[in-house]
N, C-alpha and C positions, 0 to 999 in steps of 0.2 A: 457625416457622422455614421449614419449605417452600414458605408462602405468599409469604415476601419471597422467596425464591430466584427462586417462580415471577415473581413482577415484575419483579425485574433480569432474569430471560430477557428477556422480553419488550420489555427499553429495551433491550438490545445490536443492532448491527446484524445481518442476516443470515448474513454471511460469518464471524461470530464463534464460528455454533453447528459444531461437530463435525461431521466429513463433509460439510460445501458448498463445491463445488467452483466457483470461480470463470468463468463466463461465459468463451469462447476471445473472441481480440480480433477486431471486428469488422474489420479490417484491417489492412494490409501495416504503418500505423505506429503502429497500435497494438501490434501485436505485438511490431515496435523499439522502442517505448517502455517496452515490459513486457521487455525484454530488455536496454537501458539501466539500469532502474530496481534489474534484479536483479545487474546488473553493478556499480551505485553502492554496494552495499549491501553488497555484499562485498567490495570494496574499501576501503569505509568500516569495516566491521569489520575487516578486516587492517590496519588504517591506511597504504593505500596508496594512499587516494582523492585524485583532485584536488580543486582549488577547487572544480571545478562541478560536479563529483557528490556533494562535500560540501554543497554550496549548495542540490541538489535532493533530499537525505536529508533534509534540516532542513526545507524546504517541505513533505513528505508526512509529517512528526512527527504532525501533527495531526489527517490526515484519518483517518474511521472506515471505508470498504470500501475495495476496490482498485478503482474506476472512480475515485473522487476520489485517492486514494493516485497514482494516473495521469496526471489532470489538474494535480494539485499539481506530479507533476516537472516536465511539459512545460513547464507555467506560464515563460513569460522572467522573468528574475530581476531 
């Protein structure tokens, strides 16, 4: 049993173990993207989201850290 544990460790992404703390944004729009992203998401959980920050909560559904979770929102729709 703690053999399989220990292999699903090791297929999860980094960000996923306990206490990692994600990278600050290498710049001024990343950090508004990261600020964007955290604004969509809460919004989208209160259901007060627009189209388009419903539109880029659904694009980052998929990705596994927050460097692609990032890229996914920016992404044009």
């Amino acid at each position: 049993m703690i053999g399989s544990a220990e292999q699903r460790r090791h297929e999860e992404p980094e960000d996923a173990r306990r206490g990692w703390v994600a990278p600050a944004p290498a710049d001024a729009q990343e950090a508004a993207a990261d600020r964007a992203m955290a604004d969509a998401e809460r919004a989208v959980a209160s259901g007060t989201a627009s189209d388009e920050q419903r539109t880029g909560v659904h694009r980052m559904a998929g990705a596994r850290t927050h460097e692609q979770r990032r890229a996914a929102y920016r992404r044009a729709g």
